[in-house]
KOLKE-980938 format. One record per residue (C-alpha): residue number from 0; x negated, y negated, z; residue in one letter. Coordinates in steps of 0.25 Angstrom, whole numbers. Layout:
<node seq="NUM" u="X" v="Y" w="Z" type="A"/>
...
***
This chain:
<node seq="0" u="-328" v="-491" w="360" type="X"/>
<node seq="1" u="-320" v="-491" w="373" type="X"/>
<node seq="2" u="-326" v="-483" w="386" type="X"/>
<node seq="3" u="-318" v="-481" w="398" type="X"/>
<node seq="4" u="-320" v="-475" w="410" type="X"/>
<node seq="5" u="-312" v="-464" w="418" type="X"/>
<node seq="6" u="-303" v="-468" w="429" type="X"/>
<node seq="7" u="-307" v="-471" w="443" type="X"/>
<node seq="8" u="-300" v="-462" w="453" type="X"/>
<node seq="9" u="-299" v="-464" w="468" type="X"/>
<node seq="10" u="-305" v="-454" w="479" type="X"/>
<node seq="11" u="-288" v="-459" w="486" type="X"/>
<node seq="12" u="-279" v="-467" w="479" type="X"/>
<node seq="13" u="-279" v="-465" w="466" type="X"/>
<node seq="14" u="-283" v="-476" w="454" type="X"/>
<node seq="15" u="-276" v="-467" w="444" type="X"/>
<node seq="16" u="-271" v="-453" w="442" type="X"/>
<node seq="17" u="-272" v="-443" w="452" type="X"/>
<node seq="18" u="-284" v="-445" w="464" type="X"/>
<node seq="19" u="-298" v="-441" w="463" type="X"/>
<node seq="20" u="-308" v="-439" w="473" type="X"/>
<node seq="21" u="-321" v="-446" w="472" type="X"/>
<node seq="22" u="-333" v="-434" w="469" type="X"/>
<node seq="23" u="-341" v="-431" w="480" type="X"/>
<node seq="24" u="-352" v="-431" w="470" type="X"/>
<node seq="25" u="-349" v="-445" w="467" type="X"/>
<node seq="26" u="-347" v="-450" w="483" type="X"/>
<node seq="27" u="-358" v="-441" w="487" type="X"/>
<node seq="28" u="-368" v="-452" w="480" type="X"/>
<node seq="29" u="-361" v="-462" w="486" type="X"/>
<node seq="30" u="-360" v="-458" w="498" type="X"/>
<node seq="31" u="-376" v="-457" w="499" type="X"/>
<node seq="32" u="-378" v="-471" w="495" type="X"/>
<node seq="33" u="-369" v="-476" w="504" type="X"/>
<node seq="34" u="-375" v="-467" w="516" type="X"/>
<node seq="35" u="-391" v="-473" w="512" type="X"/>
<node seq="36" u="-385" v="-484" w="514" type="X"/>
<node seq="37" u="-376" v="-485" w="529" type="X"/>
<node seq="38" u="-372" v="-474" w="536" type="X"/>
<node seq="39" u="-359" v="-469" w="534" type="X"/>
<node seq="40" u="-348" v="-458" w="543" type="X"/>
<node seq="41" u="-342" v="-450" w="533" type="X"/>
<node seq="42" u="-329" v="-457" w="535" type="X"/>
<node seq="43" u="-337" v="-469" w="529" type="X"/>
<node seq="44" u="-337" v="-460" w="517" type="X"/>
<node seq="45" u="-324" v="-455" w="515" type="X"/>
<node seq="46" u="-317" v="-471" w="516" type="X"/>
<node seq="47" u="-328" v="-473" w="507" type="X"/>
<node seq="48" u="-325" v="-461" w="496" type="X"/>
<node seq="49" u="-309" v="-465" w="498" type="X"/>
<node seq="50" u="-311" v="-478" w="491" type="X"/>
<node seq="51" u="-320" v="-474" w="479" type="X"/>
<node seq="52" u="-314" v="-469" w="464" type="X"/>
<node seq="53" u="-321" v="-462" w="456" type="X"/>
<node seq="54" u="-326" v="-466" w="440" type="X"/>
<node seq="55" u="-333" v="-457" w="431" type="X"/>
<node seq="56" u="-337" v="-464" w="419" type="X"/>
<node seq="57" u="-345" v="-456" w="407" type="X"/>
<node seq="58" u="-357" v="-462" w="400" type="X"/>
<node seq="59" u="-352" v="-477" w="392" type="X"/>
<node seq="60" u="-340" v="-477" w="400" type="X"/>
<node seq="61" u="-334" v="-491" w="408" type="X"/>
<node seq="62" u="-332" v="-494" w="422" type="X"/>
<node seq="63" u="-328" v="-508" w="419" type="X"/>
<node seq="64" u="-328" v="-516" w="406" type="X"/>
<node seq="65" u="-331" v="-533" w="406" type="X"/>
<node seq="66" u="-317" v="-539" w="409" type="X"/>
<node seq="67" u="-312" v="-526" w="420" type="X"/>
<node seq="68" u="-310" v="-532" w="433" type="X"/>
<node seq="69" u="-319" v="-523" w="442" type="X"/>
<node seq="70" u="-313" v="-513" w="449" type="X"/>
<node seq="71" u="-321" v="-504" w="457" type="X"/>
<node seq="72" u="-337" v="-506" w="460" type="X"/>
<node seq="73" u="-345" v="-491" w="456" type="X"/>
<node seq="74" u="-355" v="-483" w="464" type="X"/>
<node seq="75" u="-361" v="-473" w="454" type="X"/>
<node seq="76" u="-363" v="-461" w="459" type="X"/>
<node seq="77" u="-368" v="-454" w="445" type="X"/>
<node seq="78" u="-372" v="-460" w="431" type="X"/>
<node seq="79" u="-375" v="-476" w="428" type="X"/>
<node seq="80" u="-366" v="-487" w="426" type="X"/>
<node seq="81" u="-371" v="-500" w="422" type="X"/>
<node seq="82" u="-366" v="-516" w="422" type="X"/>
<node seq="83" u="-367" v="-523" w="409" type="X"/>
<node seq="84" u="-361" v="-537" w="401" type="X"/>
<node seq="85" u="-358" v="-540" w="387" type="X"/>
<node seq="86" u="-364" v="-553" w="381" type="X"/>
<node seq="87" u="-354" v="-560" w="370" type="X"/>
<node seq="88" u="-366" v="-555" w="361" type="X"/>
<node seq="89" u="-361" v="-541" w="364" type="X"/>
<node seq="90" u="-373" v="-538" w="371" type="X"/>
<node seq="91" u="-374" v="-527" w="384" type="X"/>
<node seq="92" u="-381" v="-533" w="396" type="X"/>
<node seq="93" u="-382" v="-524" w="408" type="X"/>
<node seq="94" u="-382" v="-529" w="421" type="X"/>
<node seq="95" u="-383" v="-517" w="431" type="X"/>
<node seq="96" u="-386" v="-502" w="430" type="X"/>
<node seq="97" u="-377" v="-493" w="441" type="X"/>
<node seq="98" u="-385" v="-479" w="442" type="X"/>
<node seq="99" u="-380" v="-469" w="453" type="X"/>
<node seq="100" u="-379" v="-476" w="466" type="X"/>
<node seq="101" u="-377" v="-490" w="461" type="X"/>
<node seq="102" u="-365" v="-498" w="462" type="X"/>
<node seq="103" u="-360" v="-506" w="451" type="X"/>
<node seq="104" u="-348" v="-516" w="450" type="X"/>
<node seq="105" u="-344" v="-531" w="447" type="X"/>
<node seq="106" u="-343" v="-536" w="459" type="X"/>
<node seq="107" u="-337" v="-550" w="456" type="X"/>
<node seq="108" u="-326" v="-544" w="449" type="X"/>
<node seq="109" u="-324" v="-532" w="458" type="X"/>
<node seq="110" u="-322" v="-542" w="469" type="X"/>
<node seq="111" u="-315" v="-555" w="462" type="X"/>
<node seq="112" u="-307" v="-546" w="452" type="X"/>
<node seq="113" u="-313" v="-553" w="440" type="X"/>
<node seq="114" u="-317" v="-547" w="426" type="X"/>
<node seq="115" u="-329" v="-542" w="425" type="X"/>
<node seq="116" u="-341" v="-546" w="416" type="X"/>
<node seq="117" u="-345" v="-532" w="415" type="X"/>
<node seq="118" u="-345" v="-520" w="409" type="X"/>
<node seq="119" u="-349" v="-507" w="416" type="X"/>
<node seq="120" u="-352" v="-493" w="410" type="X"/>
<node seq="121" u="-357" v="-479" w="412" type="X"/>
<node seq="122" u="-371" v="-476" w="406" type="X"/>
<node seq="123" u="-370" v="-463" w="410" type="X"/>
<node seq="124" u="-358" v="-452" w="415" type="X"/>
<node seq="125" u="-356" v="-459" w="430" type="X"/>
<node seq="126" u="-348" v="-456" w="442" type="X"/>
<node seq="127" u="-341" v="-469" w="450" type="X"/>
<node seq="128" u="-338" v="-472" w="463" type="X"/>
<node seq="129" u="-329" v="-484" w="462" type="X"/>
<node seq="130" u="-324" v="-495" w="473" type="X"/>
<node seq="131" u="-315" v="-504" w="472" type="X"/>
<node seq="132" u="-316" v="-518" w="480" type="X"/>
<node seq="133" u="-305" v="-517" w="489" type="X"/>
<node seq="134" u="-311" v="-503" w="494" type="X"/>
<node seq="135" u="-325" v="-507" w="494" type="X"/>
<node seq="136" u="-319" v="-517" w="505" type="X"/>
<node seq="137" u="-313" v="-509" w="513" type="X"/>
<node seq="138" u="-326" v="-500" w="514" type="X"/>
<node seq="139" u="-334" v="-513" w="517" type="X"/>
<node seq="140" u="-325" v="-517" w="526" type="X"/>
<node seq="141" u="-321" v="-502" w="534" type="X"/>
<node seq="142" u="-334" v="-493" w="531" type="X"/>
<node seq="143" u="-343" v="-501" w="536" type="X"/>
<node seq="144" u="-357" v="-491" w="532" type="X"/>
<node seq="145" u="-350" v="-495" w="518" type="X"/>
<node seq="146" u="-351" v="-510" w="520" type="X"/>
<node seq="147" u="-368" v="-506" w="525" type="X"/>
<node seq="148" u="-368" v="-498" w="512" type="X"/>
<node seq="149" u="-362" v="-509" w="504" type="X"/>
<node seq="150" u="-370" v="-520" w="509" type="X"/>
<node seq="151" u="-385" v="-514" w="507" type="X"/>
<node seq="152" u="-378" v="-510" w="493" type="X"/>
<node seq="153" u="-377" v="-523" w="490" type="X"/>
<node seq="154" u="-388" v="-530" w="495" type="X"/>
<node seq="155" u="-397" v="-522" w="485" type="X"/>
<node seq="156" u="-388" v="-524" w="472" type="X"/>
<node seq="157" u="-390" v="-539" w="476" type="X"/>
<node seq="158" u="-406" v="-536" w="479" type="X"/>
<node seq="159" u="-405" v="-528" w="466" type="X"/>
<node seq="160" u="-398" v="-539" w="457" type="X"/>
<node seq="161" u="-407" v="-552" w="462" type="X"/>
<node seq="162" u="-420" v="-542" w="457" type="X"/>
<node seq="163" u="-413" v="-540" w="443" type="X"/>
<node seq="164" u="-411" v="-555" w="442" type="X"/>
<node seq="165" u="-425" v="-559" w="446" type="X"/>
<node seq="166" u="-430" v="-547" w="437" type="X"/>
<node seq="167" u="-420" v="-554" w="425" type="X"/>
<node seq="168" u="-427" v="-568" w="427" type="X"/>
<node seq="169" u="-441" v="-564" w="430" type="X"/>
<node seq="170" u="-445" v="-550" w="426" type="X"/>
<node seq="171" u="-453" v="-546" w="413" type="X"/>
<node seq="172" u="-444" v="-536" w="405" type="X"/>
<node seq="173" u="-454" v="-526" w="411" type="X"/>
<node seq="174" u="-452" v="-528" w="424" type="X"/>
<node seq="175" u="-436" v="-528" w="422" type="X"/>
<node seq="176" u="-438" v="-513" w="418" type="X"/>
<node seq="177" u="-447" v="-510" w="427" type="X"/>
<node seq="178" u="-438" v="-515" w="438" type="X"/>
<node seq="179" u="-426" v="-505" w="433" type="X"/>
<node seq="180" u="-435" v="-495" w="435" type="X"/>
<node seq="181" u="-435" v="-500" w="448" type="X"/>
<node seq="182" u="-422" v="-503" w="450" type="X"/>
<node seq="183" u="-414" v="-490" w="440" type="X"/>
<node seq="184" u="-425" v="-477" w="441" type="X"/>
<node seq="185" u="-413" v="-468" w="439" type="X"/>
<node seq="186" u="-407" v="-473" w="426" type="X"/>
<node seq="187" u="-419" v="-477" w="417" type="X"/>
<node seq="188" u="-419" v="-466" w="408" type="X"/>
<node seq="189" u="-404" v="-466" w="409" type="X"/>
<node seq="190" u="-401" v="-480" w="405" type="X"/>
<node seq="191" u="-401" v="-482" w="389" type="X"/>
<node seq="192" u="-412" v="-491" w="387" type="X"/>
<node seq="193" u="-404" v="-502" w="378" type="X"/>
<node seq="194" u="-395" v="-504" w="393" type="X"/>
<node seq="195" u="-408" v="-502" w="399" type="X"/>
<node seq="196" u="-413" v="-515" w="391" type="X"/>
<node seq="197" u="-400" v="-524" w="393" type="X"/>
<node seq="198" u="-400" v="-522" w="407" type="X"/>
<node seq="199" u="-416" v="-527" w="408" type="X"/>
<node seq="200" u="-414" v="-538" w="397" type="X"/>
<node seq="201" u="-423" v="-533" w="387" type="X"/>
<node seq="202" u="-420" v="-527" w="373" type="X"/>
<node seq="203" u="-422" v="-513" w="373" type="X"/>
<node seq="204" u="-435" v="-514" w="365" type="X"/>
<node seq="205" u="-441" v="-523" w="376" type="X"/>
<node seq="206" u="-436" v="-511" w="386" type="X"/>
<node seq="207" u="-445" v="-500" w="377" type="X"/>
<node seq="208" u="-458" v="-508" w="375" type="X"/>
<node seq="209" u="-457" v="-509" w="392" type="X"/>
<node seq="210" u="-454" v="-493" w="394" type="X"/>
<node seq="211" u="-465" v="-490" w="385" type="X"/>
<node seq="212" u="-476" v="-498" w="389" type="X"/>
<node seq="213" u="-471" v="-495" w="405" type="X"/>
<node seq="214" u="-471" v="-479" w="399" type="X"/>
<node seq="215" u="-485" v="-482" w="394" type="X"/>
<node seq="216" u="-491" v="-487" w="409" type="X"/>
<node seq="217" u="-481" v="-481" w="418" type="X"/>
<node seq="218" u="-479" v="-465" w="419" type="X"/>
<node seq="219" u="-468" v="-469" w="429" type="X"/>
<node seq="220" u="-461" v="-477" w="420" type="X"/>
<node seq="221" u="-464" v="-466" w="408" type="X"/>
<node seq="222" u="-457" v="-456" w="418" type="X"/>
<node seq="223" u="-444" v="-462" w="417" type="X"/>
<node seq="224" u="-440" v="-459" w="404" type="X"/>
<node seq="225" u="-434" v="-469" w="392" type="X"/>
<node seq="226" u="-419" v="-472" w="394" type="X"/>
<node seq="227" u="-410" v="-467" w="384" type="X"/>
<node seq="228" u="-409" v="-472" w="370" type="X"/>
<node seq="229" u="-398" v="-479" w="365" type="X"/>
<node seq="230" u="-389" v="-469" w="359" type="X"/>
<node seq="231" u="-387" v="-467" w="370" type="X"/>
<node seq="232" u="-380" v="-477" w="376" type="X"/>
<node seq="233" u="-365" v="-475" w="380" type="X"/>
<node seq="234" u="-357" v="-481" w="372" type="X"/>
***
């Protein structure tokens, strides 16, 4: 069945329809993570706000489908995206996880204004902060505590992405768990365990036999709970 999302609307000009302001629940989260990471006036913040749209998607609904040209990159400010392929088998494969504070965009194709290869969705009810390129460049290039922000960002998705590679090539299935632990603490019990197994490259009986024995030597581990069982999956 076919899933679409609701229109972006734009905190100034407007995409479509009348204009709506960005929440100030939603810039509010932005607004601190940009602030851990440079030190913004509050006119940074207000020329940053003015470029933004606003998304809410519900649970199972698309930000982009494989074949869309990326248009906007996405802070989330509440709820979980995530960044998956379709083999020609028809098999899912998830490439990336966006919980709140996380970024998530194709970069190639938000900057070369090619098709994507990906498909993006809502796992659960999420509220957008959306950028388009054009924008996005003139914040790096007239706020400069944005272009700090910015930089730091991106060195730690790079620092992020080389680990998972490594992790792919050399890790045991355990370990590859274990390091989502590391990586995701907020969203393992959220995450439905058949995604939660794509995204590790295991089947999802492979993922059980490690939650139990790790639940068996590991209070910790017990204490996080067993993510949600298929049915429930958006569909």
């Amino acid at each position: 069945m076919k899933r679409s999302g609701t229109g972006p609307t734009r905190n100034g000009p407007s995409v479509s329809g009348n204009p709506e302001k960005v929440p100030s629940s939603a810039f509010d989260v932005l607004r601190n993570y940009l602030g851990a990471r440079a030190t913004f006036a509050d006119e940074d913040f207000t020329r940053v706000q003015s470029m933004l749209l606003f998304k809410r998607l519900h649970a199972g609904e698309f930000l982009q489908r494989a074949g869309d040209v990326t248009r906007y990159a996405a802070f989330v400010a509440s709820g979980c995206l995530r960044n998956y392929i379709i083999d020609p088998k028809g098999r899912e494969h998830i490439i990336q996880f966006a919980p709140e504070t996380w970024w998530l965009a194709d970069s190639t194709s938000l900057n070369g204004g090619t098709p994507s290869t990906f498909f993006i969705d809502a796992i659960e009810d999420s509220d957008l902060l959306l950028i388009d390129a054009p924008s996005h460049q003139t914040l790096v290039d007239g706020v400069s505590p944005y272009a700090a922000a910015f930089r730091t960002g991106l060195q730690r998705h790079a620092a992020a992405k080389d680990q998972r590679i490594a992790s792919s090539l050399s890790a045991s299935a355990q370990e590859r768990y274990l390091e989502f632990l590391r990586v995701y603490p907020s969203i393992v019990t959220r995450v439905p365990q058949a995604m939660l197994a794509s995204y590790l490259g295991m089947t999802p009986e492979t993922l059980s036999r490690i939650r139990k024995n790790l639940s068996r030597r590991k209070p910790s581990v017990r204490s996080l709970g067993t993510p949600r069982s298929d049915k429930n999956q958006p569909r």
